[in-house]
C-alpha positions as CSV (number, residue, x, y, z in Angstrom):
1,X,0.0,0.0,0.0
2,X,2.9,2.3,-0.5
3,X,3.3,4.7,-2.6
4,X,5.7,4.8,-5.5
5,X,6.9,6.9,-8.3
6,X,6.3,4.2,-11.2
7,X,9.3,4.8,-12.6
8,X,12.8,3.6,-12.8
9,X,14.9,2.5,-9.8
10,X,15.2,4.4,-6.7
11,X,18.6,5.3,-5.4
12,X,18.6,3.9,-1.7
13,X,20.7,6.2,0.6
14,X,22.9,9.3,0.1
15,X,24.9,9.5,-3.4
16,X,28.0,11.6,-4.8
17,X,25.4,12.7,-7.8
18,X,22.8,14.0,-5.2
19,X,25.2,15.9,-3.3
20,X,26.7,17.3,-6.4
21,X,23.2,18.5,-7.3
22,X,23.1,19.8,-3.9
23,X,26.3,21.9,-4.5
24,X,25.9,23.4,-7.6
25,X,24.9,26.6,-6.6
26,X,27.3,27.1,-3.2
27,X,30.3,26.2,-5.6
28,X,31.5,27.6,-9.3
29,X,30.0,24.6,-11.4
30,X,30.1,24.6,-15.2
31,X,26.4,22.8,-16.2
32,X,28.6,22.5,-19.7
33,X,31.5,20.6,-18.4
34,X,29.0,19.2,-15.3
35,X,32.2,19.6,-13.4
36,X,32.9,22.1,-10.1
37,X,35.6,25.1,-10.8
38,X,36.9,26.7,-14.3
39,X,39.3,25.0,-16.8
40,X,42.9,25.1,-15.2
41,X,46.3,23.8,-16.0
42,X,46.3,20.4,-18.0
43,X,42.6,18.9,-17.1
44,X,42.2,20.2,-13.6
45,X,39.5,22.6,-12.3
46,X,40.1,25.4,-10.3
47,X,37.8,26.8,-7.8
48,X,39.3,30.4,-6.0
49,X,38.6,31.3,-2.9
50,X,39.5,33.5,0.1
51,X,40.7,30.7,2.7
52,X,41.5,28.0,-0.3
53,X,42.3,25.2,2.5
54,X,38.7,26.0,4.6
55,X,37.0,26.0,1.3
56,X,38.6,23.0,0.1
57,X,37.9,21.4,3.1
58,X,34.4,21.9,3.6
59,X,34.0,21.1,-0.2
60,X,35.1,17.5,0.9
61,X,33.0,17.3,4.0
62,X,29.4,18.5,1.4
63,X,30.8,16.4,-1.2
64,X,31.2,13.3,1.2
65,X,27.9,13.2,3.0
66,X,26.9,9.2,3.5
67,X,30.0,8.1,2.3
68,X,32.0,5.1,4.6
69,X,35.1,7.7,4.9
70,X,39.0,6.6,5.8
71,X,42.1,8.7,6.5
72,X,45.4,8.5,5.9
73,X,48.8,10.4,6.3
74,X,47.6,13.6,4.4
75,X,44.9,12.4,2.5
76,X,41.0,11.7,3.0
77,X,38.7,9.4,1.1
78,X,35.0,9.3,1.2
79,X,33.3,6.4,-0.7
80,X,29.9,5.6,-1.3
81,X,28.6,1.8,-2.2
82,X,27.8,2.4,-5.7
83,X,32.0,3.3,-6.1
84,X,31.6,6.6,-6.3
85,X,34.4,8.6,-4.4
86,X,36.0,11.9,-3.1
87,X,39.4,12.1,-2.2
88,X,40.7,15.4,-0.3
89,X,44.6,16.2,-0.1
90,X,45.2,19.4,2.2
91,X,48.5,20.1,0.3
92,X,48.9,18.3,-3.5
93,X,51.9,18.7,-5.8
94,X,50.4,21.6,-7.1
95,X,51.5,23.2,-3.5
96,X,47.5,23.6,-2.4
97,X,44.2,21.7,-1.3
98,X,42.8,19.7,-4.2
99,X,39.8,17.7,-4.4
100,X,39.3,14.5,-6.8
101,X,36.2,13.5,-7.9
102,X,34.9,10.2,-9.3
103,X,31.2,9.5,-10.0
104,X,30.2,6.0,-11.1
105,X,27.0,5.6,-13.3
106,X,26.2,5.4,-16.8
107,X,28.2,8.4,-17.7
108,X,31.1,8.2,-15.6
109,X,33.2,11.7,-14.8
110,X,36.4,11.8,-13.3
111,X,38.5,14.9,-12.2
112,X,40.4,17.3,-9.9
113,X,39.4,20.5,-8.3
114,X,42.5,22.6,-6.7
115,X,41.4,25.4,-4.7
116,X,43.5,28.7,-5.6
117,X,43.7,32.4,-3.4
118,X,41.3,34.8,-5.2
119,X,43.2,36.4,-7.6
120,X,44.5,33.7,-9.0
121,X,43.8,33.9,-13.2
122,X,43.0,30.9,-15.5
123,X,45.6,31.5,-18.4
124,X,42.6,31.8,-20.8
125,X,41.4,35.2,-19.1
126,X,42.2,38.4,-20.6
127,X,43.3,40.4,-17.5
């Protein structure tokens, strides 16, 4: 006697893709790309921010909701049961927080968001 929506399959529990559509207006997201941040170096993203480490850090923690989540030695995972996963590095190669992302599903999307000080410029803009 319950009732349902008739359609397809219903995602049980938290998911990657619904806190992505959750995040799309706090965060700089490109509904082109369907990726957070503006084009950077090679194919990494770039969101800027004030406090890059605090942003990129409570990007992690939105991103990561209902994930089984694991630390390490300078690193952070969050996954979720369908394989979909965040991993957070405080300090990457690049020198700042960065942010991988990797959603599982029919259209799978993989990538990095590094979190640069405002007034950092993408090498595209004219400024």
């Amino acid at each position: 006697m319950g009732a349902g929506s008739g359609g397809g399959p219903s995602i049980s529990g938290p998911s990657l893709q619904a806190n992505i559509a959750r995040l799309q207006h706090k965060f700089t997201f490109s509904n082109q790309a369907g990726k957070f941040g503006v084009s950077g170096s090679g194919r990494a993203r770039v969101i800027v921010s004030e406090n890059p480490k605090a942003t990129a850090r409570q990007f992690f923690e939105s991103l990561s909701i209902g994930s089984v989540k694991t630390k390490g030695a300078g690193w952070e995972l969050g996954k979720f049961s369908d394989g979909s996963a965040v991993f957070f590095r405080p300090i990457s190669k690049s020198g700042g927080p960065a942010v991988n992302i990797k959603v599982k599903g029919s259209k799978p999307i993989r990538y990095k968001v590094h979190f640069e000080q405002t007034g950092w410029l993408n090498q595209g803009d004219k400024k």
